[in-house]
LODO-559679 format. One record per residue (C-alpha): residue in three letters; x, y, z. Coordinates in pm, whole numbers, padded with zeros to 5 digits, always signed. Example, Ala and Ser with C-alpha at 12.3 -4.5 7.8 and 13.67 -1.06 7.14 Angstrom:
<sites>
ala+01230-00450+00780ser+01367-00106+00714
</sites>
This chain:
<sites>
unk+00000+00000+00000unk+00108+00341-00105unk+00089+00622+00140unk+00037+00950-00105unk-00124+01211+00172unk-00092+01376+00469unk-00292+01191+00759unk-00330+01045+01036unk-00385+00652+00962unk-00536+00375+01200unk-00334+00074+01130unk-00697-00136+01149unk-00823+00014+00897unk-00501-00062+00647unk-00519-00424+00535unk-00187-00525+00351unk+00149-00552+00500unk+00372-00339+00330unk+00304+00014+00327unk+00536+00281+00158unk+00505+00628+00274unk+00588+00823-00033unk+00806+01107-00081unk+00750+01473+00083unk+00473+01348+00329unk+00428+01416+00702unk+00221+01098+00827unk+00132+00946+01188unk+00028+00613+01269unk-00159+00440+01559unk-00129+00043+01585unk-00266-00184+01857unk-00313-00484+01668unk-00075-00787+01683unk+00011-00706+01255unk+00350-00802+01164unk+00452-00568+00872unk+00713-00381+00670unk+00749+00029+00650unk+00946+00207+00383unk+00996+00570+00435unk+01109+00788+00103unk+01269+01105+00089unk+01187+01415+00257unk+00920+01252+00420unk+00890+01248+00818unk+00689+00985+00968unk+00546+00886+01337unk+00431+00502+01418unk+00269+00482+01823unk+00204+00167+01961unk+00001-00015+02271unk+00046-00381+02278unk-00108-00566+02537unk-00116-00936+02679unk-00428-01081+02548unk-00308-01376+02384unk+00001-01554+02547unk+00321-01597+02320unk+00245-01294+02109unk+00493-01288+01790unk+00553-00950+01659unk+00770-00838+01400unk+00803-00527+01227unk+01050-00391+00993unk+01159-00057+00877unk+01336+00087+00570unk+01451+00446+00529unk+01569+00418+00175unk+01588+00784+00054unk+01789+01110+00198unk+01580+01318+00408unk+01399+01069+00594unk+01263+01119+00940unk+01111+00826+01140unk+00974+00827+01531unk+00872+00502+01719unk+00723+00511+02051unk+00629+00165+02179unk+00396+00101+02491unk+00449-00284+02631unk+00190-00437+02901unk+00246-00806+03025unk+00112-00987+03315unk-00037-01305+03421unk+00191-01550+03285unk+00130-01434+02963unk+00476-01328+02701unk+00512-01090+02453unk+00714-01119+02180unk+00874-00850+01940unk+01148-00835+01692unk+01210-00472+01506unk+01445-00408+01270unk+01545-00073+01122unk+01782-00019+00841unk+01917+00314+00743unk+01988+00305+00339unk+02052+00684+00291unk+02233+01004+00414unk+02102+01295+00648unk+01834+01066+00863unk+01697+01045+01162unk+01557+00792+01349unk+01372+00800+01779unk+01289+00492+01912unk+01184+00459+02223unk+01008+00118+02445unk+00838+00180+02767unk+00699-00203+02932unk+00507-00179+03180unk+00544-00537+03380unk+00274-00606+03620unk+00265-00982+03773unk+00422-01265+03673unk+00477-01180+03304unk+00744-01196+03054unk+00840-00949+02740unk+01132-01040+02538unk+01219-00739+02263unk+01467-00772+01989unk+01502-00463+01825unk+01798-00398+01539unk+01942-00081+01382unk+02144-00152+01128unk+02362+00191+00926unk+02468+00075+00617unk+02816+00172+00459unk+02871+00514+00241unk+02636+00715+00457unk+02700+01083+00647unk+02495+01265+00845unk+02272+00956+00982unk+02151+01008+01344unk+02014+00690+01518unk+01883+00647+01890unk+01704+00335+02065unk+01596+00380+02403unk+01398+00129+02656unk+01273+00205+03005unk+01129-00142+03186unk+00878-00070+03514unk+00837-00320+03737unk+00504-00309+03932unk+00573-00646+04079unk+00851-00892+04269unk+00833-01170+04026unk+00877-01142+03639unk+01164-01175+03373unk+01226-00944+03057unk+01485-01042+02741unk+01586-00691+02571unk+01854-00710+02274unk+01947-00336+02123unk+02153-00402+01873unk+02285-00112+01690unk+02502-00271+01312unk+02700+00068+01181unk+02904+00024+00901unk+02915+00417+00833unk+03188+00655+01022unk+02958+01002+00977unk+02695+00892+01263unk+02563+00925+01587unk+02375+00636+01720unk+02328+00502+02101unk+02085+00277+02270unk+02008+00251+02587unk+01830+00050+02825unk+01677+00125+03211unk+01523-00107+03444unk+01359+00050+03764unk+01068+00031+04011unk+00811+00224+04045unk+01003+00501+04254unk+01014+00479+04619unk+01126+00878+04641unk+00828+00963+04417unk+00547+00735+04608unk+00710+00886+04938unk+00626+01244+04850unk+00304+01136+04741unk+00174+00990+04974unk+00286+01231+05205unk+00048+01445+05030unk-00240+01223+05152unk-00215+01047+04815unk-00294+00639+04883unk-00063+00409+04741unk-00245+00250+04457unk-00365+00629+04290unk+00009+00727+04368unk+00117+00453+04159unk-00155+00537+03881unk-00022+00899+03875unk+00359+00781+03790unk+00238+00516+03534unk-00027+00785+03351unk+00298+01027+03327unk+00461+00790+03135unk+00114+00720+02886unk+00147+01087+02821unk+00505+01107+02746unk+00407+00831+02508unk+00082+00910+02353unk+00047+01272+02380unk+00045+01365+01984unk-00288+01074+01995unk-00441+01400+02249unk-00382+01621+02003unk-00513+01432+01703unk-00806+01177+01844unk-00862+01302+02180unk-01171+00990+02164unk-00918+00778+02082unk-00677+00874+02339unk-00926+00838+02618unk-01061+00521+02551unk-00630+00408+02538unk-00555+00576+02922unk-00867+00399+03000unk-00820+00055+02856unk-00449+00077+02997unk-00546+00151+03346unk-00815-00138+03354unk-00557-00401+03215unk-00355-00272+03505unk-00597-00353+03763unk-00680-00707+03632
</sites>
């Protein structure tokens, strides 16, 4: 499928499993379907993909693959991971940079409640004769819970010398300092928690605010009842 406008695109409603975003196009896309797929990005054309993927089939597979192929190419990924109850997620990404002066964000937030497992394999790979090629992969792991396991592989494959590319990966608690001040603010634990967590669903989703505000809603609720499940 050819991407030729402007728009703001529901990966539901897109049916086939290649899409090409054509050249000089500014496009966003929301996904929380379990669609494996490949992206091509053309030049001058600066694209945004935001995900939720949830737990509600065990052993999820997920793969999704990315190709900037032309100069000029600008390409955000913000990913939002929920496992619990025994139940695994799966996902493999891969990214390769074909062409000078791009840019690529990437950036994981899973959210792992109790007794889950999420095991992410995500490649960037900078082929050779390139300049100007920025690259950056970043994953932040929350553990709500004692018990659970996580598998995260950044690899970064550059085979250019003109770049800047990092990854980066952080696995924390929900933060005692934080839940101290608020619940010294007569905050109870469990809507203390809820307040951290809902910072990080903005951080995520908050271009979905500004372009389905219905939409966005409907996610912040759907995310906070999985949570309590």
């Amino acid at each position: 499928m050819k991407i030729t406008q402007n728009w703001f695109y529901k990966l539901e409603n897109i049916s086939e499993n290649k899409i090409e975003i054509w050249e000089n196009l500014t496009v966003i896309f929301f996904d929380n379907l379990w669609i494996s797929f490949d992206l091509i990005v053309w030049k001058n054309s600066k694209v945004e993909f935001y995900w939720f993927l949830n737990w509600k089939t065990d052993f999820n597979n997920y793969n999704a693959n990315f190709l900037q192929n032309s100069e000029n190419s600008n390409l955000k990924l913000r990913y939002l991971l929920l496992s619990k109850n025994f139940l695994n997620l799966k996902t493999k990404i891969k990214s390769e940079i074909n062409s000078s002066f791009t840019k690529s964000d990437f950036k994981v937030i899973s959210i792992a409640n109790e007794n889950w497992n999420i095991d992410i394999d995500w490649i960037i790979q900078i082929n050779k004769n390139l300049s100007k090629v920025e690259a950056k992969l970043e994953e932040e792991n929350i553990f709500l819970w004692e018990n659970g396991s996580i598998s995260w592989i950044p690899t970064l494959l550059v085979a250019s010398d003109d770049v800047i590319a990092s990854h980066s990966c952080k696995l924390d608690k929900i933060n005692d300092s934080k839940l101290f001040y608020l619940r010294s603010r007569w905050i109870d634990e469990y809507k203390a928690i809820n307040m951290i967590l809902e910072a990080h669903f903005v951080e995520l989703f908050v271009c979905i605010s500004m372009l389905d505000i219905s939409l966005y809603e409907n996610l912040k609720k759907e995310f906070f009842e999985l949570l309590k499940k």
